[in-house]
N, C-alpha and C positions, 0 to 999 in steps of 0.2 A: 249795247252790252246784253248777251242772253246768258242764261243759266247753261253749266256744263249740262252736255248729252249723252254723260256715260263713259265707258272706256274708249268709241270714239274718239273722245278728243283727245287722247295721248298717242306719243309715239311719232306725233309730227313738230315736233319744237328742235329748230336748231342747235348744235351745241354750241353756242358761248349762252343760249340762252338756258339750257339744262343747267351749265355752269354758274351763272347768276339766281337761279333759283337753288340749287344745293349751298349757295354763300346767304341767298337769304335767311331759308332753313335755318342754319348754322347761328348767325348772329341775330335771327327772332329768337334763340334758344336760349343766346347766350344771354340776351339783355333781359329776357322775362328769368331768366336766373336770379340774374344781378336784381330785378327787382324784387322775385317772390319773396328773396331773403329779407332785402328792407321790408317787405310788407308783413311778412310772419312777427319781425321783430315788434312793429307799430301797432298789430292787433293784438300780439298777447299782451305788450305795455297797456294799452289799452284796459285790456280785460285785469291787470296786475295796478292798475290806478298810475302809472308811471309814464314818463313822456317816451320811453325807448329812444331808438338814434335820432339824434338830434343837433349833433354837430359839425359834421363835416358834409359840407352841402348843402341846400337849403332843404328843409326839413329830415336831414340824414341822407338825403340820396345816394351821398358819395362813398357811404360806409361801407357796403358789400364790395365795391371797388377797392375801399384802402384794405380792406380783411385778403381778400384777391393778390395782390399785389405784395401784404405782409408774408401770405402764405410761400407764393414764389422764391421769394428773397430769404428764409428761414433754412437756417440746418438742416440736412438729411441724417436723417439716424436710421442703421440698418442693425435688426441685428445681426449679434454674431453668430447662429444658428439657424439665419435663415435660409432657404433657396432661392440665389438670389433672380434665376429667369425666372421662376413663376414669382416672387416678390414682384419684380418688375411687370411681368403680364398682365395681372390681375388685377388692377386698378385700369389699364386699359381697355381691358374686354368689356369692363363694366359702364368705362365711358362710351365706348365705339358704340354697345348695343343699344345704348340709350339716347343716342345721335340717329340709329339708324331708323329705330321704331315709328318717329316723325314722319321720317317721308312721304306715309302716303294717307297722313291726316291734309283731308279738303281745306284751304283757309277763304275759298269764295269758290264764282262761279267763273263763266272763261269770259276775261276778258283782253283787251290789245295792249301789248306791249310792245316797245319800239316796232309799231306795224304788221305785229303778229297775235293772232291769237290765242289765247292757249288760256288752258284752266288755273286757277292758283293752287294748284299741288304741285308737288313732284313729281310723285306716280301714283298708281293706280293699278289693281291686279283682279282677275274675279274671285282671287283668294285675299286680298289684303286685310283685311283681319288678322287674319293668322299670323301676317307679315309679323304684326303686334306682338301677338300673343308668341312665338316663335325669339323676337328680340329680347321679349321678357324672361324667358325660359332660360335663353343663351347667358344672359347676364348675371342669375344663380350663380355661375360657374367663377365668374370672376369674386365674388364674396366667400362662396368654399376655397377656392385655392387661395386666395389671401388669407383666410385663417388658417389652410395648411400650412405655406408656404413660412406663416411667420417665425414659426420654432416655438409657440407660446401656449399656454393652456388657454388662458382666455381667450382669444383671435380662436383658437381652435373649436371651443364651445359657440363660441358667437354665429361661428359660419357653419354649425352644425343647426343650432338652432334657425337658421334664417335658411338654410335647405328647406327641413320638413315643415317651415313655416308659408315657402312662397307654393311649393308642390301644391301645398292642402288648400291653401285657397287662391289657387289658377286654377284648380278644380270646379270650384264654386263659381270664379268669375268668366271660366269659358263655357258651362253649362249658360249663368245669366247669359250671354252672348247670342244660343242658340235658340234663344225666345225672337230675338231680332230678324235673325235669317229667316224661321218660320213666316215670320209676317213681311217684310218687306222684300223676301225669295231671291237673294243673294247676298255674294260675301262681299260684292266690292264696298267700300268705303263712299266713294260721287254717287252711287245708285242707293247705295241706303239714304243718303241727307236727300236726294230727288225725290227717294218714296214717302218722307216726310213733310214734304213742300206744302200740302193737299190735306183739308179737313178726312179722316178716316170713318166709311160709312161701313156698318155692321149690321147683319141681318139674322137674328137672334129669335128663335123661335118665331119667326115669322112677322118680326117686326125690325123696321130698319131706326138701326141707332146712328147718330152722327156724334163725334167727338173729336178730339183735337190731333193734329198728324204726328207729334210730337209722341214717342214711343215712351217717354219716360209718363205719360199721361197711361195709354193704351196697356204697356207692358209695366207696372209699377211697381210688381212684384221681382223684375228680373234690374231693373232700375235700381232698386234699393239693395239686392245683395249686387248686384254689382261694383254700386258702390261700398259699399263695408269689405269686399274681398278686394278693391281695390287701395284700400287703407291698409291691409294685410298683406296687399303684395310691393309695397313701397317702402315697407320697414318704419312707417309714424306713427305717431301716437294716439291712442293707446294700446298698436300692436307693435313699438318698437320695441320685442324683446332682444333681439340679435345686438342691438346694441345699450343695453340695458346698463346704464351708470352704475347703478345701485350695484349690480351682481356684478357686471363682468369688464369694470373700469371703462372700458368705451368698445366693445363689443370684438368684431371680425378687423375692424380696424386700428386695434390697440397700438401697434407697431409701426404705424406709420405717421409720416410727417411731410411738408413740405408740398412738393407738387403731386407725390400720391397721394398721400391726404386729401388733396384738393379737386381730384379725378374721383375720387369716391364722396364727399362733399356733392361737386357737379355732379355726379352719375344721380345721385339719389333725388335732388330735386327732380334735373329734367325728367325723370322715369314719375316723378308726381305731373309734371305738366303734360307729359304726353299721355299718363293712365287718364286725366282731366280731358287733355283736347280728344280721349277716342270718346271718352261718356257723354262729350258735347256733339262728335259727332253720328252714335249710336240711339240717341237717347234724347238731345236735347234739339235737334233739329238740326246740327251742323250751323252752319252761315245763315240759316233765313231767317229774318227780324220779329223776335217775337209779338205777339199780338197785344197791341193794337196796333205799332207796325208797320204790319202786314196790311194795313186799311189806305196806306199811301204804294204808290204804284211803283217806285223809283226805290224802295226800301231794297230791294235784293237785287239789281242790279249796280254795275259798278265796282268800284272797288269797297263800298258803304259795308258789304255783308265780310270784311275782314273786322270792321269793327264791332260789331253781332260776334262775331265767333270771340275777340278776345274778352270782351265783357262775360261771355257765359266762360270763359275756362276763368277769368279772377275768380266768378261765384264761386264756382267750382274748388278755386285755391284756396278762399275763408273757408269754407267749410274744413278743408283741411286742418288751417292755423286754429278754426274753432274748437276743432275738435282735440286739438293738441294741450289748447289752456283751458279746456272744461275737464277731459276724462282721467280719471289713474290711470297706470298699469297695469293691462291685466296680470294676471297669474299664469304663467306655460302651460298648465294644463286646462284653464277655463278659456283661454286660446284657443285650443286644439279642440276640445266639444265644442266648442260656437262653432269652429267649421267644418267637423266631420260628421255631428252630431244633428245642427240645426241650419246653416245654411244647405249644405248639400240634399238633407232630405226635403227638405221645404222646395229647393227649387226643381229634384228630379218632379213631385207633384205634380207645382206648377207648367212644369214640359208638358207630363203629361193629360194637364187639364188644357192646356192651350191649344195642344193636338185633337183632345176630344171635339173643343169647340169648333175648329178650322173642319172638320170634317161633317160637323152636324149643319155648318154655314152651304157645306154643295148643297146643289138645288135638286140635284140627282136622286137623292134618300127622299123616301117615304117617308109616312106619317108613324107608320110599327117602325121602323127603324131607327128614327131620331127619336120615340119612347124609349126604346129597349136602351141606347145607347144614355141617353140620359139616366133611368133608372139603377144601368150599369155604375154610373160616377157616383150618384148618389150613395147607394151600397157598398162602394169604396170608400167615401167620405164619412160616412158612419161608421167604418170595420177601423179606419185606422183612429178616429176619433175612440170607439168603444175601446179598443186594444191598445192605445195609447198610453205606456208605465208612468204613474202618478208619481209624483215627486212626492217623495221620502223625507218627511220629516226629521230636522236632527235632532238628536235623544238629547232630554238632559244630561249637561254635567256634574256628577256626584262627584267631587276632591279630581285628583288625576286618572286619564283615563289607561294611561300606561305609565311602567318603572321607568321610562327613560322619558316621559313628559311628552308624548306625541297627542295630538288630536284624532282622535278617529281611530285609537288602535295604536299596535306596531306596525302599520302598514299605511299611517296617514303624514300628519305633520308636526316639524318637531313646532313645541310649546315655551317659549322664553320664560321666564321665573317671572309672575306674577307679582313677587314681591319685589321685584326689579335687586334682588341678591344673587350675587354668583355662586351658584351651588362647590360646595368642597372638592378640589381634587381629589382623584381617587391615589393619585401618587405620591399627595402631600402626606408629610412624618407626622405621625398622632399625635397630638397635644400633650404633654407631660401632666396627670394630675396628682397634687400637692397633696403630702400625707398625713395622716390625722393619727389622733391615737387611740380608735377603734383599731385602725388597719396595722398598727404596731405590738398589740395586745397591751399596751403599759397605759397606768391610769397616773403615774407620777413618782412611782415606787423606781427602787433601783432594782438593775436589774442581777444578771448571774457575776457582771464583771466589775461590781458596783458602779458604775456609772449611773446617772441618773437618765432616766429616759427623756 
């Protein structure tokens, strides 16, 4: 059993064997569904002191099955104002895109199958990346049109919010992306986890450095917005505003039930497992065993390095569930500055300090010239450091800062009533006040009709 050779080795596999591989695909997606879901439930139980599923199966196993199978078997409710082929579409699209994005994730190297060779993918393109990044894009589409399509204010706001939410940071996490092509000098998928295989030596002002092949070591800066913009572009928490309980009842997907429901459900996980399985194969080394490993000779051939690959995308899934029962919600707008504000300039930077370095590495440039070019970054990294807007202290609060209770102005956020009272309507009828006998002018005397006052 040797390691795949590249885009060579696709394009010669028989079809029923293409066809048993698009089936495996298929139901490896479907079972790590079935499970992520038991497993998200057992670590936030966990984290929450409680046992989570626990009953039907041994240790709950069977639960995301019977939820599966509850959902099938439930009413359809449409409503009456919706359209019903885009209602129908749009939970489609968003499963297809999230099926298709897999394909050309590596899960080993090439080995024999009933007397055949061939790599464990499906395919392989010298663009596949994109393939990703393209399926991802495609899928937006299915989350807007479902909250157009529903007839509903909320659904409507949900699928607008989760537009300019996945846009802003696929920006982020296709820049982190372009740290990888830089260094391992293409887009295929097989040839990025081969350029990992191999301790990486670096020759750095004239001294050679050695460090781990593993780009999430090498690239750590494009690693970590990677992943945070990949948390933002799967709709979890704590960027799940699109479908935000609190505000918008259950987001883009308010209006559905039953088996769409359930297509939007599955879409969202699998689009966590295959944002996971690309970061395992961009970043985490793909299929080869990590170190110490790597010290047995037998570790990455076989069919051993399918189990390497699922073990790094579980890490990869805690961190998810981790991060779902540690963080709040953010706020839509501190949202939106995290990623237009601080990932994206942070990693154009990083581009361009990675670029600096890759070109001060030829052996070609002089000694004035890897100066000047050094001196050059340095002068940058001082100008933006020196010119970098200091964070603004907020002013104390003297009583209210505006008539109608907002923070920050009439241009900031409304303020609840502090004394937790509901301030008066402005529509309600004045109170009636009871009269005295100032406001009568009578002190007890009678008056012109003798009447007594």
């Amino acid at each position: 059993m040797t390691q795949a050779d590249g885009l060579a080795d696709f394009g010669h596999d028989p079809w029923w064997l293409i066809l048993a591989k698009v089936l495996a695909v298929f139901v490896f997606l479907l079972l790590m569904t079935i499970f992520a879901i038991w497993y998200e439930r057992r670590v936030v139980g966990r984290m929450q002191v409680r046992p989570g599923p626990n009953r039907n199966g041994p240790f709950g196993l069977l639960q995301s099955l019977a939820d599966g199978l509850k959902l099938i078997f439930k009413e359809e409710i449409i409503p009456r104002t919706a359209d019903r082929v885009v209602y129908f579409l749009a939970p489609v699209i968003s499963g297809v895109c999230a099926f298709t994005a897999f394909a050309v994730i590596p899960f080993g190297p090439t080995v024999s199958i009933f007397g055949h060779r061939s790599p464990l993918q499906l395919a392989d393109l010298p663009v596949a990346v994109l393939v990703v990044l393209a399926c991802s894009s495609i899928g937006v589409y299915g989350i807007v049109l479902a909250g157009w399509a529903s007839g509903s204010t909320y659904p409507l706001l949900g699928a607008l919010r989760s537009s300019a939410q996945m846009i802003s940071y696929e920006v982020a996490m296709g820049l982190s992306i372009v740290a990888v092509f830089m260094t391992a000098g293409t887009m295929s998928t097989s040839e990025i986890v081969a350029a990992q295989a191999d301790a990486q030596r670096l020759v750095l002002f004239g001294q050679e450095i050695t460090i781990p092949g593993w780009y999430a070591v090498l690239l750590i800066p494009s690693f970590l917005i990677y992943f945070i913009s990949a948390v933002g572009e799967t709709n979890r928490a704590p960027f799940d505003l699109p479908e935000a309980e609190s505000e918008l009842v259950g987001g883009f997907h308010t209006e559905y039930s039953s088996m769409k429901f359930m297509m939007f459900y599955l879409a969202e996980y699998i689009n966590m497992i295959t944002i996971s399985g690309l970061c395992v194969t961009l970043f985490l080394g793909g299929w080869h065993a990590p170190w110490p490993l790597t010290l047995w000779s037998g570790a990455n051939s076989g069919w051993l390095p399918l189990v390497w690959f699922t073990a790094k995308l579980l890490l990869l899934l805690f961190v998810f569930v981790w991060l779902r029962g540690t963080l709040p919600r953010l706020r839509y707008d501190q949202f939106m500055r995290l990623g237009w504000k601080v990932l994206l300039p942070v990693n154009l930077a990083w581009i361009v300090m990675l670029a600096g370095i890759k070109v001060i590495q030829r052996e070609s440039l002089d000694g004035s010239v890897r100066t000047t070019i050094i001196a050059g970054v340095a002068v940058v990294l001082l100008l933006v450091v020196t010119l970098w807007p200091a964070a603004k202290e907020p002013e104390p609060m003297l009583g209210m800062p505006d008539p109608a209770g907002r923070i920050g102005g009439a241009d900031g956020f409304p303020l609840p009533p502090l004394d937790l009272q509901v301030p008066p309507s402005p529509r309600a009828m004045p109170t009636p006040v009871p009269a005295t006998a100032a406001d009568t002018g009578s002190d007890g005397a009678e008056d012109s009709t003798g009447e007594e006052a």
